[in-house]
C-alpha positions as CSV (number, residue, x, y, z in Angstrom):
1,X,58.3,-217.5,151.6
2,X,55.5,-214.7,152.2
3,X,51.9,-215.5,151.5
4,X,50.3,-218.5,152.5
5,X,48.4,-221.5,150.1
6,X,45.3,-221.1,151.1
7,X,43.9,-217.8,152.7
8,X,40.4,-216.8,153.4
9,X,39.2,-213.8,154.4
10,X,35.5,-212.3,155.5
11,X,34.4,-209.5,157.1
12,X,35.5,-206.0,158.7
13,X,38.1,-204.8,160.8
14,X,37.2,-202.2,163.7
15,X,37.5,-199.3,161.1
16,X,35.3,-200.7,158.9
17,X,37.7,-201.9,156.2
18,X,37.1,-204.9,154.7
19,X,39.5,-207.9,155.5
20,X,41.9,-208.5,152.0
21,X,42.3,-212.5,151.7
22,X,46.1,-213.1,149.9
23,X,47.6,-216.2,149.3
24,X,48.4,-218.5,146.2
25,X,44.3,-219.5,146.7
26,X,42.7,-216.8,147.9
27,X,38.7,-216.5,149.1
28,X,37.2,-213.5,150.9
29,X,35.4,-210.2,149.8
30,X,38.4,-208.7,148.7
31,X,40.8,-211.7,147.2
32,X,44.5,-210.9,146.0
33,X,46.5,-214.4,144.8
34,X,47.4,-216.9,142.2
35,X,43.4,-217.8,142.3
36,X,41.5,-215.6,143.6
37,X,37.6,-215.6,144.5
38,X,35.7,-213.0,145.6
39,X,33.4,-209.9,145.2
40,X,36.3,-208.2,143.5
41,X,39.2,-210.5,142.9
42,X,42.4,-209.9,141.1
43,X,45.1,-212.6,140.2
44,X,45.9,-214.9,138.0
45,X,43.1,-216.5,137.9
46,X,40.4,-214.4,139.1
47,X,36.7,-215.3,139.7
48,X,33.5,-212.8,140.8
49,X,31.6,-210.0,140.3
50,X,34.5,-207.6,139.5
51,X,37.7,-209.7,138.3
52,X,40.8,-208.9,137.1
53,X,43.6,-211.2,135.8
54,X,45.3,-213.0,133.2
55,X,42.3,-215.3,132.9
56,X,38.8,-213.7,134.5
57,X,35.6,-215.1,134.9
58,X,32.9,-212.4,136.6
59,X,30.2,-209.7,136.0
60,X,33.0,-207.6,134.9
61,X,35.7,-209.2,133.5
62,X,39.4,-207.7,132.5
63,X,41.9,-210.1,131.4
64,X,45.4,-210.1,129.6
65,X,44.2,-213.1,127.7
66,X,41.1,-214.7,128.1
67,X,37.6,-212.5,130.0
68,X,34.2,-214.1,130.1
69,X,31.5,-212.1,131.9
70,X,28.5,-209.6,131.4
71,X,30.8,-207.3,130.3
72,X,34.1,-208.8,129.3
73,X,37.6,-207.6,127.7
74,X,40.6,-209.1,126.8
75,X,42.7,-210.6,124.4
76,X,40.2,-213.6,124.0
77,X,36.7,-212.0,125.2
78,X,33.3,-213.7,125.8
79,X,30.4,-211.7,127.0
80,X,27.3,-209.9,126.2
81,X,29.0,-207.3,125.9
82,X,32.7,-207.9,125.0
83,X,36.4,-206.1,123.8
84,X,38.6,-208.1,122.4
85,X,41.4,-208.8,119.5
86,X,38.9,-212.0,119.5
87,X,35.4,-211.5,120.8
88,X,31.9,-213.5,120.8
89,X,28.6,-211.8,122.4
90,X,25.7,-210.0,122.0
91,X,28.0,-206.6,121.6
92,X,31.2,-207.9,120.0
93,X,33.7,-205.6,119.7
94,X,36.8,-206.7,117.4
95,X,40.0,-205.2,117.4
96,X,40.9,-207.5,114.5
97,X,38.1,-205.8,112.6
98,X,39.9,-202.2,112.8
């Protein structure tokens, strides 16, 4: 079947690359899955500083539909600063105003 449920990943290898933590829940540094969590996360559910996914929740947020973060963009965006075709923050910028 591939990856597993639950992976979690920390730390370096002997080159000095991090360790990538993949699986349908995924938790490390560097997290790759279904739900991801980490310092930079990507997946469909993505949470931390940097995420990326359908649904993101992070400093910096980029999401198909819905992004909440410092700086956030998406379809449905929420953020002091924020992108979207529907956005609410300090900076709001509308696409369904242009």
């Amino acid at each position: 079947m591939g990856a597993p449920v639950v992976h979690v990943a920390f730390g370096a290898d002997a080159a000095g690359k991090p360790h990538v933590a993949r699986g349908v829940i995924a938790i490390g540094q560097r997290a790759v899955g279904g739900v991801a969590i980490g310092i930079v996360a990507t997946g469909f559910v993505a949470i931390g500083l940097v995420a990326v996914g359908v649904f993101s929740l992070g400093v910096v947020a980029l999401a198909l539909i819905a992004a909440c973060g410092m700086n956030a963009a998406g379809l449905y965006a929420f953020g002091v600063v924020a992108l979207g075709w529907k956005a609410a923050g300090l900076a709001p910028f509308r696409l369904s105003d242009f």
